[in-house]
C-alpha positions as protocol buffer text, in pm:
chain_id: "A"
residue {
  index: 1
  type: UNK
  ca { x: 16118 y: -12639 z: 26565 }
}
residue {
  index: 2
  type: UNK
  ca { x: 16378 y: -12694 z: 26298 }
}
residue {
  index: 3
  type: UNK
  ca { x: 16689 y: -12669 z: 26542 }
}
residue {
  index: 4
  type: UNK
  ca { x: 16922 y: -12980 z: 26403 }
}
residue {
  index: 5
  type: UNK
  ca { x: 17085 y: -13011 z: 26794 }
}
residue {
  index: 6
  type: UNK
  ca { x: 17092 y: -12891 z: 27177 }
}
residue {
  index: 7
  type: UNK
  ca { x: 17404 y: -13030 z: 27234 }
}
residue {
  index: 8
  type: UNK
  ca { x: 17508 y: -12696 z: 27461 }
}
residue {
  index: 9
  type: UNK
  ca { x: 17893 y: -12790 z: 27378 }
}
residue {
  index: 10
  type: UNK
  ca { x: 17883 y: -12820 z: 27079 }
}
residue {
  index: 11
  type: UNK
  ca { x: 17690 y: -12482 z: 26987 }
}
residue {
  index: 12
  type: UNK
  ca { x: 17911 y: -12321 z: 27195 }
}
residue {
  index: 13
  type: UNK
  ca { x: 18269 y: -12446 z: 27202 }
}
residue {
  index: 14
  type: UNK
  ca { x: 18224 y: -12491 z: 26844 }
}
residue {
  index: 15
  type: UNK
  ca { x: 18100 y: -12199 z: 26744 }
}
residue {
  index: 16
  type: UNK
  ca { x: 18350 y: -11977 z: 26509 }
}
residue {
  index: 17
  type: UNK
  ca { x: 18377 y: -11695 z: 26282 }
}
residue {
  index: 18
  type: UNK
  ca { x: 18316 y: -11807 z: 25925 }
}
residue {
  index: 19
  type: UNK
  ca { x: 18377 y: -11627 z: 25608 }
}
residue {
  index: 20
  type: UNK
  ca { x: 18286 y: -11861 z: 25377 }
}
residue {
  index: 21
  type: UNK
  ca { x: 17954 y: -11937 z: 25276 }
}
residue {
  index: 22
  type: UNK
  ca { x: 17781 y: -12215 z: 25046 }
}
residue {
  index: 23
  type: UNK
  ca { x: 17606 y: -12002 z: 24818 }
}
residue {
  index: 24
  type: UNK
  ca { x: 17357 y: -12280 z: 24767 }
}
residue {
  index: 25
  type: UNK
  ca { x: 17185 y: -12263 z: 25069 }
}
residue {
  index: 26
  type: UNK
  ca { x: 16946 y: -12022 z: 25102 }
}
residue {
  index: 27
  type: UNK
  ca { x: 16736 y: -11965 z: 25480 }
}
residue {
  index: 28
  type: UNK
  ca { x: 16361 y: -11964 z: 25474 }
}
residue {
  index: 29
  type: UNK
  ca { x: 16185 y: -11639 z: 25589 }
}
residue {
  index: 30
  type: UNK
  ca { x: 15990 y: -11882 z: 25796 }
}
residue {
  index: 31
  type: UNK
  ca { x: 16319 y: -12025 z: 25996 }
}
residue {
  index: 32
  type: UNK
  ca { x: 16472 y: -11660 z: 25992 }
}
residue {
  index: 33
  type: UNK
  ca { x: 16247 y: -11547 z: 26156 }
}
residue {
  index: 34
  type: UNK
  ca { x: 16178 y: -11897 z: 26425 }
}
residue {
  index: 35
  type: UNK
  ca { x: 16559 y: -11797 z: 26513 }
}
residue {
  index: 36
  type: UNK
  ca { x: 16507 y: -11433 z: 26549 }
}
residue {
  index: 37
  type: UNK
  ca { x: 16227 y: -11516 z: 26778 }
}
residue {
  index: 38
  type: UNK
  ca { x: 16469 y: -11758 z: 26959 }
}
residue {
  index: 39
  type: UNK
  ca { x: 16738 y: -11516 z: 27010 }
}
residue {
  index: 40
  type: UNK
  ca { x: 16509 y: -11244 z: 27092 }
}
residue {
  index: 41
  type: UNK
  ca { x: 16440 y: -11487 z: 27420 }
}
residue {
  index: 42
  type: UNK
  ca { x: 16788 y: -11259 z: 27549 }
}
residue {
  index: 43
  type: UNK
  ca { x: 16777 y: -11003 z: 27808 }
}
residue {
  index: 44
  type: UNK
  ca { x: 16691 y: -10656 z: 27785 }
}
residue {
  index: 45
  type: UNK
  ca { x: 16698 y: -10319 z: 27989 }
}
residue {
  index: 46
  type: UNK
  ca { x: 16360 y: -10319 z: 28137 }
}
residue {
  index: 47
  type: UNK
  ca { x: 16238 y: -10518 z: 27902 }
}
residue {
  index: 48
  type: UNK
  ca { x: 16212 y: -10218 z: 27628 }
}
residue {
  index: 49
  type: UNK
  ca { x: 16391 y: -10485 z: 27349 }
}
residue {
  index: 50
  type: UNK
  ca { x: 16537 y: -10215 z: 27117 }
}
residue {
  index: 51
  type: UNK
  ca { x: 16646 y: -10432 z: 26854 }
}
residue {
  index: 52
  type: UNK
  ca { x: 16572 y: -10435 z: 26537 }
}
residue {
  index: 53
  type: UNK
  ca { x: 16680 y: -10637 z: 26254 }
}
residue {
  index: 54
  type: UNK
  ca { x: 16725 y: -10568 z: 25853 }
}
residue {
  index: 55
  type: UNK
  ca { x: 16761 y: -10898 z: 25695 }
}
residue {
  index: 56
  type: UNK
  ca { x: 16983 y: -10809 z: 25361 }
}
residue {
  index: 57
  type: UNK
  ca { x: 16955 y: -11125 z: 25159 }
}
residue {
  index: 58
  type: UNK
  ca { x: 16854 y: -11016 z: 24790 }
}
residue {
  index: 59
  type: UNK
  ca { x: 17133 y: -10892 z: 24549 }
}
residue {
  index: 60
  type: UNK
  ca { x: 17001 y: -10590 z: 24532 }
}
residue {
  index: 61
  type: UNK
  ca { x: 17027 y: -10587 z: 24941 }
}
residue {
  index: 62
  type: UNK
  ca { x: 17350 y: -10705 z: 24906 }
}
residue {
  index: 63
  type: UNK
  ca { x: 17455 y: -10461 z: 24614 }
}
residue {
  index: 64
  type: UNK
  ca { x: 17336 y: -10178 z: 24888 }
}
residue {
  index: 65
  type: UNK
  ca { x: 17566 y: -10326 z: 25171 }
}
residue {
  index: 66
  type: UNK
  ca { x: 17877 y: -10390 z: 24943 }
}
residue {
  index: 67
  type: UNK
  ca { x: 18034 y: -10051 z: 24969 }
}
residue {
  index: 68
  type: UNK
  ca { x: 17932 y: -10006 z: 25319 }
}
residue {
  index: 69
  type: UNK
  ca { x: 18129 y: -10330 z: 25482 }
}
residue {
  index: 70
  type: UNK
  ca { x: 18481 y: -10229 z: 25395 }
}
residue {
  index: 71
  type: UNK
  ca { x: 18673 y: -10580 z: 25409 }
}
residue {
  index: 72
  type: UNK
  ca { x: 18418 y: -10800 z: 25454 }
}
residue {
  index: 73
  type: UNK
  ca { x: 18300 y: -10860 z: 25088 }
}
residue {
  index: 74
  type: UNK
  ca { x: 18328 y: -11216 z: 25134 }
}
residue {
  index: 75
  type: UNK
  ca { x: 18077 y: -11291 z: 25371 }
}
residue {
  index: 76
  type: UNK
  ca { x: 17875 y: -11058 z: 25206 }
}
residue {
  index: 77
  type: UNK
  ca { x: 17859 y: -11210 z: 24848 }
}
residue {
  index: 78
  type: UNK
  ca { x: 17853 y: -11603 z: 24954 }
}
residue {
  index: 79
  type: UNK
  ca { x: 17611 y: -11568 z: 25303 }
}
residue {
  index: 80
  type: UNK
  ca { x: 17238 y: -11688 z: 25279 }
}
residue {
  index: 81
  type: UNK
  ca { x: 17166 y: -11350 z: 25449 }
}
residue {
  index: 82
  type: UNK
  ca { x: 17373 y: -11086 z: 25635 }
}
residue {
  index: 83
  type: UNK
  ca { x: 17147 y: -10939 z: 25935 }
}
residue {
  index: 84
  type: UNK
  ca { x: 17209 y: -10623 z: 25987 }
}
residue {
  index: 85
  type: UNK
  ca { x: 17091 y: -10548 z: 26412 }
}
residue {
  index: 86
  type: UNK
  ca { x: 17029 y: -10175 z: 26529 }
}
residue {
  index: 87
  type: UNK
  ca { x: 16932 y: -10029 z: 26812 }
}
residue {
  index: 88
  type: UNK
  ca { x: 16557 y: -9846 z: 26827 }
}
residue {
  index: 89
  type: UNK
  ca { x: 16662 y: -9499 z: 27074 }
}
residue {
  index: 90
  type: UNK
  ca { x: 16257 y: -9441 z: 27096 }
}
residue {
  index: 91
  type: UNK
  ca { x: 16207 y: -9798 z: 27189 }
}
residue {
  index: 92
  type: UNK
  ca { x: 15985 y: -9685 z: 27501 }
}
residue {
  index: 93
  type: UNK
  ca { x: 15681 y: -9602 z: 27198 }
}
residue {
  index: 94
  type: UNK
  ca { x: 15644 y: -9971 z: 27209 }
}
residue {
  index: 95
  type: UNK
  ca { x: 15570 y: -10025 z: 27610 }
}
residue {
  index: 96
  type: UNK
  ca { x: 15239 y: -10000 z: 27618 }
}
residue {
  index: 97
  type: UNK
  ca { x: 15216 y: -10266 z: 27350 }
}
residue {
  index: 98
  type: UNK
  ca { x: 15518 y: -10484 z: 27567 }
}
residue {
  index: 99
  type: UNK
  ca { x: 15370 y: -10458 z: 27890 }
}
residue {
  index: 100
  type: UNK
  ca { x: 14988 y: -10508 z: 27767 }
}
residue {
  index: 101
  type: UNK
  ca { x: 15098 y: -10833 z: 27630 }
}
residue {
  index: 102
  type: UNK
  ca { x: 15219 y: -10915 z: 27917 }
}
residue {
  index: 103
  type: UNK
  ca { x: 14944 y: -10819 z: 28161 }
}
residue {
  index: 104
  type: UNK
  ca { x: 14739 y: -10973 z: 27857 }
}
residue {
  index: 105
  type: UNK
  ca { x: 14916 y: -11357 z: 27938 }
}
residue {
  index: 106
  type: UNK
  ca { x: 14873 y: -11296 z: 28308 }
}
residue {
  index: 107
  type: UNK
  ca { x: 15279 y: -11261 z: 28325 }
}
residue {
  index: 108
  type: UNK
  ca { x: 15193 y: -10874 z: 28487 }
}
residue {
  index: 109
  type: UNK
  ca { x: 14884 y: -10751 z: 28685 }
}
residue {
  index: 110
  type: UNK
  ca { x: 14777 y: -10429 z: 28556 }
}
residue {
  index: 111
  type: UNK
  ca { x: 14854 y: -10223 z: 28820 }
}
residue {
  index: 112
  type: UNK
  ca { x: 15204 y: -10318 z: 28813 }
}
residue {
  index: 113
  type: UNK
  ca { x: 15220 y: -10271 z: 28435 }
}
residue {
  index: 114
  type: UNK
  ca { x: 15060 y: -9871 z: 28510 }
}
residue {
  index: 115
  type: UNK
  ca { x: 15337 y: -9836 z: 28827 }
}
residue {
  index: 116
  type: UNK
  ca { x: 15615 y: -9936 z: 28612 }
}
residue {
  index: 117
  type: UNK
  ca { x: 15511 y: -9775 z: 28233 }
}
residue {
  index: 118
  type: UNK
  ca { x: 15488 y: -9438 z: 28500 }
}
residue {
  index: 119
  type: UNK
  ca { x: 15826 y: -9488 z: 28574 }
}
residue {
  index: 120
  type: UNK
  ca { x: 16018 y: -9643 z: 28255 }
}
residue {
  index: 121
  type: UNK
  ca { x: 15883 y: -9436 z: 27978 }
}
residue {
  index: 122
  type: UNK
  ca { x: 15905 y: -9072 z: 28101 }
}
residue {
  index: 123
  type: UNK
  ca { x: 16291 y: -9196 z: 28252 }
}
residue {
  index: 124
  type: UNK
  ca { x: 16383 y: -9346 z: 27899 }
}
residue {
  index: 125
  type: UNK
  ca { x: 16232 y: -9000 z: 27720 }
}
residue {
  index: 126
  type: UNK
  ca { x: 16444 y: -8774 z: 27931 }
}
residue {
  index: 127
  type: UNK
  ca { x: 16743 y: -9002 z: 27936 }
}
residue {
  index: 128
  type: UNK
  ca { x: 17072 y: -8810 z: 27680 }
}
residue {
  index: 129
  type: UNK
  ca { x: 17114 y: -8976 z: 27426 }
}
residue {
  index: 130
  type: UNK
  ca { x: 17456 y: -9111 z: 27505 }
}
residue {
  index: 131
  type: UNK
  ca { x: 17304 y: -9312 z: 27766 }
}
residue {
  index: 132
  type: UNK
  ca { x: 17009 y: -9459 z: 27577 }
}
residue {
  index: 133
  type: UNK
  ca { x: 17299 y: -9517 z: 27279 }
}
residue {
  index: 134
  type: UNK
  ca { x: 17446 y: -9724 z: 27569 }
}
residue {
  index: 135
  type: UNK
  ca { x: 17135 y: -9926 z: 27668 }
}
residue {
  index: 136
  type: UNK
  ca { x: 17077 y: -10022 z: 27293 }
}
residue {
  index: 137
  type: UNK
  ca { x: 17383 y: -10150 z: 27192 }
}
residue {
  index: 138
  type: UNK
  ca { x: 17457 y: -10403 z: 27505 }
}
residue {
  index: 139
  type: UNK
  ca { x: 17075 y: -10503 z: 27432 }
}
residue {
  index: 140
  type: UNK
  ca { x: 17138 y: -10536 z: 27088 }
}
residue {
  index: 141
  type: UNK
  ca { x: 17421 y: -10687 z: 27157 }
}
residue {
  index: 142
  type: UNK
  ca { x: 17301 y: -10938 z: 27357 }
}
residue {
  index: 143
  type: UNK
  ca { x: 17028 y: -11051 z: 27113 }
}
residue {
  index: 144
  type: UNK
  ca { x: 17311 y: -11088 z: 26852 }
}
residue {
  index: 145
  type: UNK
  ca { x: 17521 y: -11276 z: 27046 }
}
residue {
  index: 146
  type: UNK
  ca { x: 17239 y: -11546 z: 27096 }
}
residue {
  index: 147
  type: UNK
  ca { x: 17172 y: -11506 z: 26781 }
}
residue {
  index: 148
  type: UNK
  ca { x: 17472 y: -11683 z: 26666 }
}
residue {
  index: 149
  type: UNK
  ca { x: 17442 y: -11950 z: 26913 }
}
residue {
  index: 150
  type: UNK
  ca { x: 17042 y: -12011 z: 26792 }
}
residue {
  index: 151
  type: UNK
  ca { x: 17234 y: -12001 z: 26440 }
}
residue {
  index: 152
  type: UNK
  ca { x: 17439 y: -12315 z: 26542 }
}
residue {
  index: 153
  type: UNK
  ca { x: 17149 y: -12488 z: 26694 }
}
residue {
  index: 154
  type: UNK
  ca { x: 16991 y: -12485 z: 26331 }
}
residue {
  index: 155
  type: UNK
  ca { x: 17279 y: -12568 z: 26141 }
}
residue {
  index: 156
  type: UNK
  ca { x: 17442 y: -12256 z: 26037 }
}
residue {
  index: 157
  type: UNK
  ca { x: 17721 y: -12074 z: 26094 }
}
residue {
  index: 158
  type: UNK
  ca { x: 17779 y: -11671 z: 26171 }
}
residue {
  index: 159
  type: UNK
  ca { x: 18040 y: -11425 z: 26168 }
}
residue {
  index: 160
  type: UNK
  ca { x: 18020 y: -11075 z: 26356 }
}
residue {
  index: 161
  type: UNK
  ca { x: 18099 y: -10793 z: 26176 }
}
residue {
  index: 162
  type: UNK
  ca { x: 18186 y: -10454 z: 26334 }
}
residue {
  index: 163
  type: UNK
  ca { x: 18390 y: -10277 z: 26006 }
}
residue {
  index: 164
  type: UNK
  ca { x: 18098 y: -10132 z: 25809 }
}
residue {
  index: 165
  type: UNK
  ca { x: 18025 y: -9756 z: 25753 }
}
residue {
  index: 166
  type: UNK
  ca { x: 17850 y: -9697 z: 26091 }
}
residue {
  index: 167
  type: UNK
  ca { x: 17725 y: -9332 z: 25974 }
}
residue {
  index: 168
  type: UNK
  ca { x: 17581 y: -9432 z: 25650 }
}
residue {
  index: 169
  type: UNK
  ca { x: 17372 y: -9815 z: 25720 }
}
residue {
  index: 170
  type: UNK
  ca { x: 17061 y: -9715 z: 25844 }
}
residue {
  index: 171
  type: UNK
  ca { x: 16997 y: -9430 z: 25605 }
}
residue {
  index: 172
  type: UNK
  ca { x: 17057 y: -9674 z: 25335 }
}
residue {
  index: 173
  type: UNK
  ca { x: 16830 y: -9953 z: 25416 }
}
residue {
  index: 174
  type: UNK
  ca { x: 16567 y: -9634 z: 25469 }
}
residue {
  index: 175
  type: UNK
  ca { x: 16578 y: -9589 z: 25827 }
}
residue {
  index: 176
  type: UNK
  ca { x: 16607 y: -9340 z: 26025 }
}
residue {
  index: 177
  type: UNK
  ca { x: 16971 y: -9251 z: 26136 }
}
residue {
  index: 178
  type: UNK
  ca { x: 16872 y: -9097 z: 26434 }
}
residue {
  index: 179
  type: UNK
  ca { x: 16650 y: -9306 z: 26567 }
}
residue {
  index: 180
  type: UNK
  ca { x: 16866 y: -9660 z: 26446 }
}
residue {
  index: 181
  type: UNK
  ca { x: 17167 y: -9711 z: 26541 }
}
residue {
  index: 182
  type: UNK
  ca { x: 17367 y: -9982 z: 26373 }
}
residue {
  index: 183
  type: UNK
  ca { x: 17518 y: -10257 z: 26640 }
}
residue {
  index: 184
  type: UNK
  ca { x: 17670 y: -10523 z: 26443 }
}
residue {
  index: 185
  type: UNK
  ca { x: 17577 y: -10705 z: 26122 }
}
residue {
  index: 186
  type: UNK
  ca { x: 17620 y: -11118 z: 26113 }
}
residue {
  index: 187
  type: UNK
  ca { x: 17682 y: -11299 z: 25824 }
}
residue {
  index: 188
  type: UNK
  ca { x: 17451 y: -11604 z: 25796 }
}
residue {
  index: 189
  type: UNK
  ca { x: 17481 y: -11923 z: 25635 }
}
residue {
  index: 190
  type: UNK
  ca { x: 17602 y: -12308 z: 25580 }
}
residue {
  index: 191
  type: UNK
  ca { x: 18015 y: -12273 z: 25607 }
}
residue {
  index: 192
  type: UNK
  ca { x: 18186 y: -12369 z: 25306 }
}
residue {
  index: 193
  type: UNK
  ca { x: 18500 y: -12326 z: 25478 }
}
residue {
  index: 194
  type: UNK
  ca { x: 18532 y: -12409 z: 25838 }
}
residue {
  index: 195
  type: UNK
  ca { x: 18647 y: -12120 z: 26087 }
}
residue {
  index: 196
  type: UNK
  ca { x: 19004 y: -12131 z: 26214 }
}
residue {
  index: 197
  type: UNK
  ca { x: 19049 y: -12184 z: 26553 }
}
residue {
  index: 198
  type: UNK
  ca { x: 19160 y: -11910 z: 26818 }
}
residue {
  index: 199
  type: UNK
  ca { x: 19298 y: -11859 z: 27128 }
}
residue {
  index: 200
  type: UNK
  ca { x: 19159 y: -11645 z: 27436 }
}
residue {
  index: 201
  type: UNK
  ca { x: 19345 y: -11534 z: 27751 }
}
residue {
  index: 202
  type: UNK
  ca { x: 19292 y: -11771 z: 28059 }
}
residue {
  index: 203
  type: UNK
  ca { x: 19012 y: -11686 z: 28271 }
}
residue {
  index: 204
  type: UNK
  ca { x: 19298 y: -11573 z: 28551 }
}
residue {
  index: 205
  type: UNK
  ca { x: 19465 y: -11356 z: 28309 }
}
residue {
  index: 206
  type: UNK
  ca { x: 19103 y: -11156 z: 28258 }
}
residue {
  index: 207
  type: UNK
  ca { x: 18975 y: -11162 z: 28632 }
}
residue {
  index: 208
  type: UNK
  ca { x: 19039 y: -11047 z: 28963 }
}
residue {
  index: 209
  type: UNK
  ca { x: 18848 y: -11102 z: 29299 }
}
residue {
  index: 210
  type: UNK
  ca { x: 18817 y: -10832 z: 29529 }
}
């Protein structure tokens, strides 16, 4: 584990958006990929885990992404990495391979796994697409979000990004655009600058109880 602290406060009440980046630190494929597998850890529709993630980190990467973030150049040229999270809308081709794992670390019995894969996968194929487009971004969403908490754990800082050509990333990091939809894309890295601070509504203002 290279997490630098589990101090639950801290990762989360101190948590903001950062723009700035020190452009000499650069993230190891080895600890991108320990947080990924941290943050993957989230929740999931029946456990189908549609996301996917395009790590942009060269210049060429980088060069690619430019034109497609609108405003947030910034993040993009001083970030060790900006991650760019889709959704998978055929993420019920991997089941078999989810579920056998399972079964495979006596998590499932196979039986279950056979009653459930008979159920999930021919539900998920006939499902419109405006409700699988649904289930993949609050999935995806939810692995990003703990993404940038498993992000503070280690010693780095995110921000979210939602302005970026929607229509255009997938198709230019080679995927396809109809089977990856584009969530959100975090910026990644050591702040340079620390976040300013912000204000929410009161949890009073935001609730009612019925």
């Amino acid at each position: 584990m290279t997490q630098v602290t589990n101090n639950f406060s801290e990762i989360t009440f101190g948590r903001r958006s950062v723009r700035s980046f020190d452009t000499s630190v650069k993230i190891s494929h080895e600890e991108m990929l320990e947080m990924i597998d941290e943050a993957v850890k989230a929740p999931s529709s029946v456990n189908m885990q549609p996301w996917r993630f395009v790590i942009a980190e060269s210049d060429e990467a980088k060069a690619i992404l430019k034109p497609l973030i609108r405003f947030n150049t910034l993040q993009n040229e001083t970030s060790s990495a900006m991650v760019l999270v889709f959704g998978d809308m055929k993420s019920q081709e991997r089941a078999e391979e989810i579920y056998g794992k399972a079964v495979a670390e006596g998590k499932m019995p196979e039986e279950v796994k056979e009653q459930q894969l008979a159920t999930i996968v021919p539900m998920y194929d006939n499902s419109p697409k405006e409700v699988m487009n649904d289930i993949v971004h609050i999935d995806a969403s939810l692995a990003a979000m703990q993404l940038m908490l498993v992000a503070r754990a280690h010693g780095y800082d995110t921000n979210p990004i939602g302005g970026f050509e929607k229509d255009q990333l997938a198709q230019a990091f080679g995927l396809d655009p109809e089977r990856y939809i584009p969530v959100i894309i975090l910026a990644i890295g050591k702040a340079k600058d620390a976040g300013y601070p912000s204000v929410r509504l009161d949890a009073s203002e935001v609730t009612s109880f019925k």
